[in-house]
DOTI-313909 format. One record per residue (C-alpha): x, z, y; residue number from 1. Coordinates in Angstrom, 3 decimals. Layout:
# residues N
<c1: X	c3: Z	c2: Y	vexvo: NUM>
...
END
This chain:
# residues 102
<c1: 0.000	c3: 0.000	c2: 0.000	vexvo: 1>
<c1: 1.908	c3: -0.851	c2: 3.033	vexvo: 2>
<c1: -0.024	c3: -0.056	c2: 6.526	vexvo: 3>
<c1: 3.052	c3: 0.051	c2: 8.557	vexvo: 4>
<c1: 3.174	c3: -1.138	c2: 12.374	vexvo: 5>
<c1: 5.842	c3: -3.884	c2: 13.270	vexvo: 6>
<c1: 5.130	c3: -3.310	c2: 17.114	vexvo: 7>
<c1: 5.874	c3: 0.664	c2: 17.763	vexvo: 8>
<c1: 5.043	c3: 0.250	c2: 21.106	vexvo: 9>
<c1: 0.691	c3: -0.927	c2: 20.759	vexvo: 10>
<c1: -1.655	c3: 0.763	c2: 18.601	vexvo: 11>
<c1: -2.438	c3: -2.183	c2: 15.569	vexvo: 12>
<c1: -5.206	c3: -3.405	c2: 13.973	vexvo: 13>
<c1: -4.368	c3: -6.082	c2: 10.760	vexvo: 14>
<c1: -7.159	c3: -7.388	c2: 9.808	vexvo: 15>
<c1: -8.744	c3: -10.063	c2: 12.264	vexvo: 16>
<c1: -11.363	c3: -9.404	c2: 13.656	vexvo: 17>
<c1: -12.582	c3: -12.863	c2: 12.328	vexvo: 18>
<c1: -13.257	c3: -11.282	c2: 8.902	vexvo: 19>
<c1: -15.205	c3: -8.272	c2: 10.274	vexvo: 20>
<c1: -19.016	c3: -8.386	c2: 11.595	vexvo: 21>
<c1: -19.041	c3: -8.374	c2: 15.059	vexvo: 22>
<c1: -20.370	c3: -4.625	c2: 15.595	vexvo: 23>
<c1: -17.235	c3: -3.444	c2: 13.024	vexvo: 24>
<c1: -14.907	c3: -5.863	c2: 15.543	vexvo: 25>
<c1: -16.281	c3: -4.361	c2: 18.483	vexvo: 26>
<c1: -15.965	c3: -0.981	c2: 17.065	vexvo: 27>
<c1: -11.967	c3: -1.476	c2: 16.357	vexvo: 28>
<c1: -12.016	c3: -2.942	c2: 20.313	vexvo: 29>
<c1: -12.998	c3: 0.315	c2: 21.117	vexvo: 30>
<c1: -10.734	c3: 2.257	c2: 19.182	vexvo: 31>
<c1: -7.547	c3: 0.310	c2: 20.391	vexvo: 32>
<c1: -8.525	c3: 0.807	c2: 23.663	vexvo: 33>
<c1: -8.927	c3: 4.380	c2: 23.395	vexvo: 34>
<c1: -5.605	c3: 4.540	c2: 21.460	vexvo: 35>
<c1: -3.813	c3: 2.749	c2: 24.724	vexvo: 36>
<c1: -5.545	c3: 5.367	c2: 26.781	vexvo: 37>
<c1: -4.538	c3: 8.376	c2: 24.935	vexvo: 38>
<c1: -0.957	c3: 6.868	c2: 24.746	vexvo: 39>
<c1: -0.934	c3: 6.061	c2: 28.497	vexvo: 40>
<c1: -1.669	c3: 9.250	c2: 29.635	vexvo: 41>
<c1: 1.218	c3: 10.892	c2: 27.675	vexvo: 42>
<c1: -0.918	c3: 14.134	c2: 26.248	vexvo: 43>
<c1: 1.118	c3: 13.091	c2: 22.600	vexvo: 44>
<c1: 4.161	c3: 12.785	c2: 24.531	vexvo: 45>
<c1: 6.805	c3: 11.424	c2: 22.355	vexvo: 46>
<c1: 4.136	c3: 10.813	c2: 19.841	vexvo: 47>
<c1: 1.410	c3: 8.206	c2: 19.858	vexvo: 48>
<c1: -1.881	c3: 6.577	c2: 18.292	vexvo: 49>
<c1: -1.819	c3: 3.873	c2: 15.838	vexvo: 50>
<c1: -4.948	c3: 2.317	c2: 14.113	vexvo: 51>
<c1: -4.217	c3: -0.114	c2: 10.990	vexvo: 52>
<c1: -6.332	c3: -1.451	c2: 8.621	vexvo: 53>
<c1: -5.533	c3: -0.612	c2: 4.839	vexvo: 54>
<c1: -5.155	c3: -4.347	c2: 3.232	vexvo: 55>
<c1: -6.895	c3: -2.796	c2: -0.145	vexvo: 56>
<c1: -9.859	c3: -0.801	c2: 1.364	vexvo: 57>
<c1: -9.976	c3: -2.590	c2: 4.137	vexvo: 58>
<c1: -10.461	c3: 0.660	c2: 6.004	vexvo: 59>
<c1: -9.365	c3: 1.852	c2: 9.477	vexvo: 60>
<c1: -6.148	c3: 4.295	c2: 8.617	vexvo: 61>
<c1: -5.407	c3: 6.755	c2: 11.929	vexvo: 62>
<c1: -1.711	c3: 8.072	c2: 12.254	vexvo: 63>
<c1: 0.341	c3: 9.913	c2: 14.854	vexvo: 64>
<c1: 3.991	c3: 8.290	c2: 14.885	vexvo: 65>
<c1: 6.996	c3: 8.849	c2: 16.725	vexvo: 66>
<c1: 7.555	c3: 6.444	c2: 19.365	vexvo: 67>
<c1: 11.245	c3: 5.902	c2: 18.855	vexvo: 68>
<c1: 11.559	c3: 6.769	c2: 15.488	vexvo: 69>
<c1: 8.356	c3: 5.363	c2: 13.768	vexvo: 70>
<c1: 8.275	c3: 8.779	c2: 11.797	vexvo: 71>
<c1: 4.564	c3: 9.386	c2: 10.719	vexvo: 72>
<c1: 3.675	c3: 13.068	c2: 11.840	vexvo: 73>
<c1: -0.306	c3: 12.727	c2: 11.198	vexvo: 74>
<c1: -1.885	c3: 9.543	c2: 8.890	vexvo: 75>
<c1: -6.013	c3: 10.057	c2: 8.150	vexvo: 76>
<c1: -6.635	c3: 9.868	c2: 5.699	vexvo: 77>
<c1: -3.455	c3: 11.211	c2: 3.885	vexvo: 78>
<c1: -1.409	c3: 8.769	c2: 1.957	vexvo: 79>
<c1: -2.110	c3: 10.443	c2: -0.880	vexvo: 80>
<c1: -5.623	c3: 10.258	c2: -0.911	vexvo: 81>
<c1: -5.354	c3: 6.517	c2: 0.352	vexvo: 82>
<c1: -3.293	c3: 6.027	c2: -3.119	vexvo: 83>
<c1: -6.169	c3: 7.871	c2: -5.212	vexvo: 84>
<c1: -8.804	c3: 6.004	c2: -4.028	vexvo: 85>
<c1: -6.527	c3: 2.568	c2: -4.625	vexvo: 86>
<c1: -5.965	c3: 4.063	c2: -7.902	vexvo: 87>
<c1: -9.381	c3: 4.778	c2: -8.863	vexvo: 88>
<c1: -11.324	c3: 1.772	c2: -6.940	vexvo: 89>
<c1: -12.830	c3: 3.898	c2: -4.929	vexvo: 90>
<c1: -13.125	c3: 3.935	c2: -0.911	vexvo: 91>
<c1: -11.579	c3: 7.128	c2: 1.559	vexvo: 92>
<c1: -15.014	c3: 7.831	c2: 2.088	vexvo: 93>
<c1: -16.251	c3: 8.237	c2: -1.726	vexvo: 94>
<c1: -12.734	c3: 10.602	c2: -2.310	vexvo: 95>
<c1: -13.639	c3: 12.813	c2: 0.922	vexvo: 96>
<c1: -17.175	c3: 13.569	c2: 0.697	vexvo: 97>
<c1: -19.227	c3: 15.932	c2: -1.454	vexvo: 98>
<c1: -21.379	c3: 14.221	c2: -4.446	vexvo: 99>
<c1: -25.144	c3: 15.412	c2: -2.772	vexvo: 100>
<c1: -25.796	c3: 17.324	c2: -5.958	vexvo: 101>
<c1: -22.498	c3: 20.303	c2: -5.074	vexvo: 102>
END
């Protein structure tokens, strides 16, 4: 699963937006921009906000990197539970809720 960022500088999103719907696209507009915000204003200070889309799932990944380094300090969901869900064929959302009956 590979989800890294090639520009450090820009929060990312991989997939086009050509193979979303156009509410999902718009969504992910909204996001980015709210990710240059946030990293604009410098409240992560060395830190910032990257959105990528996990190739596999095909869902939105959030991390907190380091700016110069490219270190991830945060990723949501966890790697870990990115690689369950890729290992079982199941979605981040399926491996982080509750079944309705617990």
């Amino acid at each position: 699963m590979n989800i890294s960022s090639n520009n450090r500088s820009a929060p990312l999103i991989v997939q086009s937006a050509a193979t979303v719907p156009p509410e999902e696209a718009s969504q992910r507009r909204q996001l980015v921009q709210a990710a240059k915000s946030v990293n604009a204003s410098g409240t992560l200070g060395q830190n910032q906000l990257v959105f990528a889309v996990d190739p596999t799932t095909h869902h939105v990944i959030m991390r907190v990197e380091n700016r110069d380094t490219g270190e991830v300090i945060l990723q949501v969901p966890p790697e870990n539970v990115m690689q369950m869900a890729e290992d079982l064929n199941l979605t981040p959302a399926h491996t982080m809720l509750p079944d309705a009956d617990t």
